[in-house]
C-alpha positions as CSV (number, residue, x, y, z in Angstrom):
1,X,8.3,9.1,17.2
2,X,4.6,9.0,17.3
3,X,3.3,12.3,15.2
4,X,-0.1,13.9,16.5
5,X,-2.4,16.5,14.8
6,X,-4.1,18.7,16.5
7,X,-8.0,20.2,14.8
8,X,-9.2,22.6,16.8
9,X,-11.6,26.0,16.1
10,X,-11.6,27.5,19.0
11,X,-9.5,29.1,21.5
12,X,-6.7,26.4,22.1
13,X,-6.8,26.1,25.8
14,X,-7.0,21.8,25.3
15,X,-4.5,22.5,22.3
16,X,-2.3,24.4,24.5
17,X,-2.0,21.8,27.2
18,X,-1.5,19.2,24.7
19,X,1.6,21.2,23.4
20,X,3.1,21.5,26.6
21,X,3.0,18.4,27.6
22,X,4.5,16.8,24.2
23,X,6.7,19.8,24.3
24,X,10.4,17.5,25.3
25,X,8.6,14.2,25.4
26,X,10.8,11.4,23.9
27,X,8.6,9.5,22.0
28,X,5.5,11.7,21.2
29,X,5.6,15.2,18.9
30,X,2.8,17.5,18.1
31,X,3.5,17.8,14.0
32,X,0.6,19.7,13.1
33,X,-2.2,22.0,14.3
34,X,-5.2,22.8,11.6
35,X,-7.9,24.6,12.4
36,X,-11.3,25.6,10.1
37,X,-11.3,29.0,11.3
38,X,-8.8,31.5,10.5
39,X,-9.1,33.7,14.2
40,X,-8.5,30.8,16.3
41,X,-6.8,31.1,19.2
42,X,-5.2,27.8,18.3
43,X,-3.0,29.9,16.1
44,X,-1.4,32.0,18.6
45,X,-0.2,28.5,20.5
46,X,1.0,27.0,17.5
47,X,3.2,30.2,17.1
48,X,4.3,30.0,20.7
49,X,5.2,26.3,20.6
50,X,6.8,26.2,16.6
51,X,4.6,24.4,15.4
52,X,3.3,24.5,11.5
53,X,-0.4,25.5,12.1
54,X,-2.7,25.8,8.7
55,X,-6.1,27.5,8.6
56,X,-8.5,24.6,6.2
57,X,-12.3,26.1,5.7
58,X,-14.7,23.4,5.9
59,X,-15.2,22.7,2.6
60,X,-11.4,21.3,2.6
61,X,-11.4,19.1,5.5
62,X,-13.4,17.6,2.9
63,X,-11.3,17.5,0.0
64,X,-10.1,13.8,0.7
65,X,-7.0,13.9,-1.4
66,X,-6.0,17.4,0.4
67,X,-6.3,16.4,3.3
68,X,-4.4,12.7,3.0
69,X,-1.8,14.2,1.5
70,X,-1.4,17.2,4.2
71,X,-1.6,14.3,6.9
72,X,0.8,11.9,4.8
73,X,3.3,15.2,4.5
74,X,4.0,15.6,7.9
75,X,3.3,11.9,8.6
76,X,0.7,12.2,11.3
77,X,0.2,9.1,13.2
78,X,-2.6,10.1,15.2
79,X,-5.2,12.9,14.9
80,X,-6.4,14.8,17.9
81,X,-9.7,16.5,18.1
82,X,-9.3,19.4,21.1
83,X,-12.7,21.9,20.0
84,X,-13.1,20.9,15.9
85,X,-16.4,22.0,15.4
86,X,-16.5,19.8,11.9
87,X,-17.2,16.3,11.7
88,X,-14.8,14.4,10.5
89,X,-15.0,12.7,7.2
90,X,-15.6,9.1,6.7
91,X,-12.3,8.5,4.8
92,X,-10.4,10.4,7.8
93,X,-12.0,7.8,9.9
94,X,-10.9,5.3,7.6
95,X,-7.4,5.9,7.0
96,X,-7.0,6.5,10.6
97,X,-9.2,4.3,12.6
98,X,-8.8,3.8,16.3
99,X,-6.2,6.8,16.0
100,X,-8.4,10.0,16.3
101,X,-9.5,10.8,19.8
102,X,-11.8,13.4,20.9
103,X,-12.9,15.0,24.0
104,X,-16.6,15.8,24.4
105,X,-17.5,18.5,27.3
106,X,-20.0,15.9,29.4
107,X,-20.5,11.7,30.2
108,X,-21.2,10.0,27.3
109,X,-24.1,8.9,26.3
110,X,-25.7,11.9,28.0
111,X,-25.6,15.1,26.1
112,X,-23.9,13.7,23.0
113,X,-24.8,14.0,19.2
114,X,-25.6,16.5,16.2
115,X,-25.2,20.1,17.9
116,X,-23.8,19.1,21.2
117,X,-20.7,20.8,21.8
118,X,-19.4,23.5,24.1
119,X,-21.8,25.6,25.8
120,X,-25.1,23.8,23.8
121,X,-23.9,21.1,26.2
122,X,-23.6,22.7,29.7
123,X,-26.6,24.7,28.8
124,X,-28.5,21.5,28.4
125,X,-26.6,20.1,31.6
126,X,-27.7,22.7,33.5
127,X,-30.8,23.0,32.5
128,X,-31.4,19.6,33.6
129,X,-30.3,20.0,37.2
130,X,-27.5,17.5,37.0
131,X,-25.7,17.2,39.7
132,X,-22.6,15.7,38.0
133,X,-20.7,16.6,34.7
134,X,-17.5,15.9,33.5
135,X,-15.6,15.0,30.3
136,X,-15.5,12.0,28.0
137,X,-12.2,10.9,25.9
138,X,-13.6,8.3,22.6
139,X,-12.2,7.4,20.0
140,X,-13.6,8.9,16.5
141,X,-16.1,6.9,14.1
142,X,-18.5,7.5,12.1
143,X,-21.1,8.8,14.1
144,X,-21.1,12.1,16.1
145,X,-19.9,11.0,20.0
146,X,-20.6,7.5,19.8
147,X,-16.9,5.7,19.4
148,X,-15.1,3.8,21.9
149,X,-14.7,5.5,25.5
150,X,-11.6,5.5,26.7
151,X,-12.0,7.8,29.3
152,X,-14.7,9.5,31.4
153,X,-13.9,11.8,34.5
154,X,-16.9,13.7,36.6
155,X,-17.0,16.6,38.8
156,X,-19.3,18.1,41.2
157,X,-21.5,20.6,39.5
158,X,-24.2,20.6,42.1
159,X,-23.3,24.6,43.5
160,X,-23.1,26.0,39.6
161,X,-25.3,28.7,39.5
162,X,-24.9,29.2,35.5
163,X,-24.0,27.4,32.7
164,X,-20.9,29.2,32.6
165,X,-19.8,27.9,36.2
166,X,-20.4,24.1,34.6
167,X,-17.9,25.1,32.0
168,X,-15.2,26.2,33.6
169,X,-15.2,23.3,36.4
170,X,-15.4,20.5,33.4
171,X,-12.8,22.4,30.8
172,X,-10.7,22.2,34.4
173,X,-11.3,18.5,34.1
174,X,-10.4,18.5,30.8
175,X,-6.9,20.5,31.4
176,X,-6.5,17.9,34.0
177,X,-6.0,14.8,32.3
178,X,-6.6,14.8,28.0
179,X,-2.8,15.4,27.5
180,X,-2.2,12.3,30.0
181,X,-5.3,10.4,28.7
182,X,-3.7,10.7,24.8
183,X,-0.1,9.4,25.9
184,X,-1.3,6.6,27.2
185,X,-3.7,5.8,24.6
186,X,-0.8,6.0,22.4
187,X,1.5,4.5,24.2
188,X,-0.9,1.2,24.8
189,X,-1.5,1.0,20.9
């Protein structure tokens, strides 16, 4: 059984999806769900689905013994970034690289880097008159957005009249396929 952890710090919705669709699968499990900020939504899933969820403040997602032996504890296989505001730390890259995937809210390389996340990105997006958006699935280095893609996905943004409206037609996208997109990452490792 392959163990996933999910950081988020936000609402959950990607968490949430992830959990159902690991919820009776045979060889995957969601063992964990941290987050860095104590009101996440992210908490109320983990309740619903049974799963151990902790609350770590920034400061110790960078305590590197804490957090190996937190991971080692409920012997995570692969970490899951669905919304973690916090980059991750080198030696979390380390200990498990080419297993920590993340989905950024637009087509990598475009809109990627230091501050890009969430609405920063579909602000920028729209600003810029795309007609296109989407998501990107990468793997996790050292640098902010620039692992290995393993997935991109675009939708039609052309009639959004707000920011807003770019958000909810790519976090559809992102409903859509992450959950698939990290099972068969997983299951081609």
């Amino acid at each position: 059984m392959q163990k996933i952890a999910i950081f988020a710090s936000g609402s959950g919705s990607n968490a949430q999806c992830i959990l159902k669709h690991f919820q009776s699968h045979k060889k995957i499990t969601v063992a964990l769900i941290i987050s860095n900020r104590k009101e996440a939504g992210v908490f109320s899933h983990a309740l619903y689905y049974d799963k151990p969820a902790i609350h770590i403040p920034r400061k110790g997602i960078a305590d590197k013994n804490k957090m190996l032996s937190l991971l080692k504890q409920h012997e995570i296989d692969w970490i899951i970034l669905a919304g973690f505001l916090v980059k991750i730390p080198e030696f979390l890259v380390e200990a498990f690289a080419n297993r920590i995937l993340n989905i950024h809210p637009s087509l990598l390389p475009k809109y990627g880097g230091p501050g890009m996340y969430g609405k920063h990105v579909h602000q920028a997006v729209f600003n810029t008159k795309e007609l296109r958006s989407g998501l990107t699935i990468h793997f996790v280095n050292e640098e902010y957005d620039k692992g290995k893609i393993v997935f991109q996905a675009s939708c039609d943004i052309s009639k959004a009249s707000n920011p807003q409206e770019v958000a909810s037609t790519v976090l559809a996208l992102e409903h859509l396929h992450f959950a698939k997109v990290i099972e068969q990452t997983i299951n081609n490792q």
